[in-house]
Structures are given as C-alpha cells and as structure tokens.
C-alpha positions in Angstrom: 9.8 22.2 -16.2 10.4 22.0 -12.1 11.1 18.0 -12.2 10.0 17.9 -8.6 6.8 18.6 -10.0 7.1 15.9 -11.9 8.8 13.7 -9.3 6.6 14.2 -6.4 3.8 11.7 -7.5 6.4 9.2 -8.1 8.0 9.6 -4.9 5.0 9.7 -3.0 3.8 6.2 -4.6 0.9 7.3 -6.0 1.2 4.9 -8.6 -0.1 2.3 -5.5 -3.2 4.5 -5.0 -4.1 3.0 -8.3 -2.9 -0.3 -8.0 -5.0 -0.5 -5.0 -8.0 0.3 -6.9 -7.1 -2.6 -9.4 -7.0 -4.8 -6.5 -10.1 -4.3 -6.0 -11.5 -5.1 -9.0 -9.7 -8.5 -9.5 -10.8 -9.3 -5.8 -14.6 -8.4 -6.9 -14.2 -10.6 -10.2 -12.5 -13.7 -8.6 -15.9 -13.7 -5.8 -17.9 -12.9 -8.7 -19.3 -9.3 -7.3 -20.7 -7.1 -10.1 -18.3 -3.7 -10.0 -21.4 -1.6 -10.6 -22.5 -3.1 -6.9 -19.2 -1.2 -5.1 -20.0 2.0 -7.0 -17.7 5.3 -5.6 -16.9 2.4 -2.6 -13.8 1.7 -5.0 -12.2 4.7 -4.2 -11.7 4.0 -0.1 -8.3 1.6 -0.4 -7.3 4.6 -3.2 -7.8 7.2 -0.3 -6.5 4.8 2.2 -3.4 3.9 0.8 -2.7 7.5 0.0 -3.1 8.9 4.0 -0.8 5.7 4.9 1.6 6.6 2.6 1.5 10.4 3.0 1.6 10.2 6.7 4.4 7.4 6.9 6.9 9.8 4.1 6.1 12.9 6.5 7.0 10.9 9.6 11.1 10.5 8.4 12.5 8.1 9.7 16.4 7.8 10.2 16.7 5.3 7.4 14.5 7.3 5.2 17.5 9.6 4.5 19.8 7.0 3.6 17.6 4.9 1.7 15.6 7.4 0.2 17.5 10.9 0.5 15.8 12.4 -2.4 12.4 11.4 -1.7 12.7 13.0 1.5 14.3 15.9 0.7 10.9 16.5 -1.7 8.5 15.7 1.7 10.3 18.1 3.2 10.0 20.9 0.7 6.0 20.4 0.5 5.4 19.2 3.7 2.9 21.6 4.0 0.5 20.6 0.5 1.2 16.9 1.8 -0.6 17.1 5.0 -3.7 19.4 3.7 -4.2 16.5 0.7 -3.8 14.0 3.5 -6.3 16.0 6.0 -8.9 16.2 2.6 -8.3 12.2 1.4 -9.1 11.0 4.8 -12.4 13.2 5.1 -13.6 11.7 2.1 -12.5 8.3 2.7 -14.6 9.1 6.5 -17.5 10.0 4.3 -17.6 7.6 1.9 -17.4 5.1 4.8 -20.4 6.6 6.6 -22.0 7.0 3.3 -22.4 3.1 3.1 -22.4 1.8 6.6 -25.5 4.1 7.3 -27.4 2.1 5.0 -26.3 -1.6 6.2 -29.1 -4.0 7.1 -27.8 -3.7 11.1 -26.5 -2.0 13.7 -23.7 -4.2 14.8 -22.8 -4.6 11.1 -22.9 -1.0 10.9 -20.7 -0.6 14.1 -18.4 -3.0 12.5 -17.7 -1.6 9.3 -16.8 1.7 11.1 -14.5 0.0 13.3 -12.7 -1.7 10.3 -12.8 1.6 9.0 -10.4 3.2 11.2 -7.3 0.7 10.4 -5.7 2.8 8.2 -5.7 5.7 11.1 -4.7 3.0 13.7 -1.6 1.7 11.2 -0.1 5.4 11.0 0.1 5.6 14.4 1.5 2.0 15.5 3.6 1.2 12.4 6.7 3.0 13.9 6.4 0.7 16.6 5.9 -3.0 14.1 9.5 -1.9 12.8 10.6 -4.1 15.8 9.8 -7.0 14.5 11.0 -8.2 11.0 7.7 -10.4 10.4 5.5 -8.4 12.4 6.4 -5.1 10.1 5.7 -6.8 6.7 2.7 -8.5 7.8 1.0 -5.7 9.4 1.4 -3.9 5.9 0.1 -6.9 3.9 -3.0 -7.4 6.8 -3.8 -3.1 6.4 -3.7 -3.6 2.4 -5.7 -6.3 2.3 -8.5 -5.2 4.8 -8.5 -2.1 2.6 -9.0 -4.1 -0.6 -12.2 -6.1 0.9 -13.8 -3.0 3.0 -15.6 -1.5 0.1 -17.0 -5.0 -0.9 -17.9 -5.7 2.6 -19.9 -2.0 2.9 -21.3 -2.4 -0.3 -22.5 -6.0 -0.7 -24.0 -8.7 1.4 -20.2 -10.9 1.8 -19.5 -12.8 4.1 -16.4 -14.9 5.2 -16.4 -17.9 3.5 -13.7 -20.2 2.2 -13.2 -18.1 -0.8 -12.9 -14.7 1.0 -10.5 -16.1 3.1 -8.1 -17.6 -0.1 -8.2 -14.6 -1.8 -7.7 -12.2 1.4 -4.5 -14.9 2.3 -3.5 -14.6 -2.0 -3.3 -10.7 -1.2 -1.6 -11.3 2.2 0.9 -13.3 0.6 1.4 -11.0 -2.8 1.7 -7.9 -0.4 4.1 -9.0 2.0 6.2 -10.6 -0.7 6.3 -7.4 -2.5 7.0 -5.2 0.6 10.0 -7.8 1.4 11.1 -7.5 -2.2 11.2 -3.5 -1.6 13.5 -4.3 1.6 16.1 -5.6 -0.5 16.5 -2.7 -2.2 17.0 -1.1 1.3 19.3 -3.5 3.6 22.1 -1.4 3.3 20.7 1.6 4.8 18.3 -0.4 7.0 21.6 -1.9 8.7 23.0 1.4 8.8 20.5 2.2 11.5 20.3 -1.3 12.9 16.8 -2.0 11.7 16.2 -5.5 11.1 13.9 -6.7 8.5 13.5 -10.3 6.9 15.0 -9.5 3.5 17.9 -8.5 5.8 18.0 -11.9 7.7 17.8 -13.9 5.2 19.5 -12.1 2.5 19.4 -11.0 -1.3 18.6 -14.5 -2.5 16.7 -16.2 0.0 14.7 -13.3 -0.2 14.3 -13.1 -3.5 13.1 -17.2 -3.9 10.6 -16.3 -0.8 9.1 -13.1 -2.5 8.9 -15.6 -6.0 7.1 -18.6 -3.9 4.4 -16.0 -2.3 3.4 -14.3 -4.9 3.5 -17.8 -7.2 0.9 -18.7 -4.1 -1.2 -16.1 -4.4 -1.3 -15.7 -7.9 -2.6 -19.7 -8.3 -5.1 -19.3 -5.2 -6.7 -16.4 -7.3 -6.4 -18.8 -10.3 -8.1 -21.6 -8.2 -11.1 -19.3 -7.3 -11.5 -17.0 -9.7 -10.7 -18.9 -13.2 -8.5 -17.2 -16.0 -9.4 -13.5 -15.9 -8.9 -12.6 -12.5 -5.5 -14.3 -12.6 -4.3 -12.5 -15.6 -5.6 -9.1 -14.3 -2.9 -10.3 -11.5 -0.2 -10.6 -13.6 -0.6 -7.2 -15.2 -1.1 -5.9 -11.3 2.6 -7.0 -10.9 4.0 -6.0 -14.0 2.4 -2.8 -13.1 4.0 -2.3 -10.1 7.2 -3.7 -11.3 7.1 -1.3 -14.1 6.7 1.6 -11.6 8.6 0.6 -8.7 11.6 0.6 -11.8 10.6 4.3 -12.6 10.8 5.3 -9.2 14.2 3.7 -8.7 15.6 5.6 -11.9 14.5 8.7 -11.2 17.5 11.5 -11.2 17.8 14.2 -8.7 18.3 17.7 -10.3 21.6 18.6 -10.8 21.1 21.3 -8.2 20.2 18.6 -5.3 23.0 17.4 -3.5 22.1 14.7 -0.9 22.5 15.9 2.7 21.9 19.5 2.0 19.5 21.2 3.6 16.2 21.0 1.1 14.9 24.5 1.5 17.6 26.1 -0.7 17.2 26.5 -3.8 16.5 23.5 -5.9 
C-alpha cells in the first residue's frame, strides 16, 4: 500500500474536521439546542476547518519545512487534489450558508450571518500576517474556531448572546488557544530557526505547559458550570481525541524512500 495514501489525511489534520463537528454538538447540548434543529448546518465548521487547513499547508511557510518536512513534502506532491477539494469544500460550506441565512426572520440578521460567514476566507488571507504577534497568532486561531463552532447554531436557531453563549464561546477560546500553544511546543525549535516568535517560545516548555493545563481546566469547568455532566464529559473525550491523534500524527514514519530535503517529485 502507497503509505502517503494513508498519511495524507493525517497530515492534513483531517482528524480536526471531525473534532470540529463534535464541538458542535457539546456547544448545542451545554445551551440546550436540540441537534435535530442544526440539521446538515453541522457540517459548516467541518468544511471550514478543512479550507483553513488546506489553504494554510499549501501556503509553506519557511518553518513548515523544518517543523514539518514530511507533511510538506506530501502538499507538495498533491498540491494539485488539495486545492480542487478546497475549491469544492468551500462551495458547499457557501451554499449551506446561503441555504440557511435565506430563510432568517431579517434582513440585517440575514446580512449578518453572511458576513460571519466569510471569516474562514478572511483568516487564510491575514493569518500570515498574525504570525507577528505571539498572542495575536494563537488567538486569532481560537476566535476563527470558535465563531465556526457557534455559526451553524446562530443560522439555524433563534440564539442570541447571552451570558451563557458568551462562557461557552470564552471555554472554546480558551481550550483552542491552549491547544494551538501546546502544538507550538512541539515546534520552538524550528520556529526559532526562522526567528518566529510564539508564546510557547517565550515562555518556554514548562510555563507553557502549566498555561495550556490552567486554560483548558477553565474551559472544561465553565462548560461544566453551564451545561451539567454530559457536555463536560463529551469535553473530555474531545481532548483525549485530539490527544490521541495529534500522537498519531507525531509517530507517523516517512517511507524509507523519503529523505528530508529532497526534492518531493521523485520517486517516493
């Protein structure tokens, strides 16, 4: 079997495409939002996360081929499949979003929804630019991830911003940017390799490590606070979910006939 087959889809993250999905579904219990009410609306952060993420592995950056030499040597080689699934996700994600704002009870909530709609475009284009900023980076990624998780709610149901919406959109702020900081650690080496500063590099391994522990603690008990037992345990298995694949991806070995730095249209 060609293991870049088999590598691709954990390369690519795809494994977060679902995790986003589950997101929504503890989000939807913790407010107390029947599923059935979001309907094929679940699917948008899916689509979402997988244009961000496409687009972002495409766009190679310097420290991509330190950090992540492999990975990019596979983007790369399908460049071309990449960008067609990319160009299809984000015409359905475009026409699911229509699909529901059409039928909101106003215009300017209508107008709205569309405008929220667009973040994931707007992110692909500016997120080059956040990289500037340690803080700025990780929480543009968390405030992206988190709009994505309550857009199909907001197209689909009558919510509106109250004190719960705003715990649990902070609890997902907090759980995301702890876990793209966590991520960073993995990555300081190459990241000071190119003189890109993030705040698992500022502070360090540990520090790092204790901040990632106390935000996602946070979010985890503001979830609890709002949304009982369920919802909180759904979180836990969210984490050990992406735990458990962010563990695959690390351990995954490049076929013998890779060879870091080569050129990755020959023959592997």
């Amino acid at each position: 079997m060609d293991t870049r087959t088999v590598h691709t889809p954990f390369l690519l993250n795809l494994w977060l495409c679902i995790g986003a999905v589950l997101m929504v579904c503890i989000t939807a219990i913790t407010l107390d939002i029947p599923l059935s009410a979001i309907g094929v609306g679940i699917l948008l952060p899916a689509l979402g996360v997988y244009v961000i993420y496409v687009e972002d592995r495409r766009n190679i950056s310097p420290e991509d081929r330190i950090n992540n030499a492999y990975r990019t040597a596979l983007v790369e080689r399908f460049d071309t499949p990449l960008l067609y699934t990319s160009l299809a996700s984000i015409v359905i994600y475009q026409a699911i979003t229509l699909f529901f704002a059409i039928d909101l009870a106003s215009t300017s909530r209508t107008g709205l929804a569309l405008l929220i709609a667009q973040l994931p475009l707007v992110f692909i284009y500016t997120y080059d630019d956040s990289k500037r900023y340690p803080f700025i980076d990780s929480a543009y990624v968390a405030v992206v991830w988190a709009v994505l998780i309550f857009l199909p709610i907001f197209l689909s149901t009558t919510l509106r911003v109250t004190m719960p919406t705003v715990a649990v959109f902070m609890a997902w702020f907090a759980i995301i940017f702890a876990g793209v900081e966590s991520r960073n650690v993995n990555d300081i080496t190459g990241d000071d390799e190119v003189n890109r500063a993030t705040v698992a590099s500022i502070l360090g391994p540990h520090r790092t490590k204790y901040l990632v522990l106390s935000l996602k603690t946070a979010g985890l008990g503001t979830i609890y606070g709002f949304g009982g037992v369920i919802p909180a345990l759904l979180t836990v298995v969210y984490l050990l979910y992406l735990s458990l694949f962010r563990k695959l991806t690390r351990n995954i070995t490049p076929p013998p006939e890779y060879r870091p730095g080569e050129p990755s249209n020959g023959t592997w």
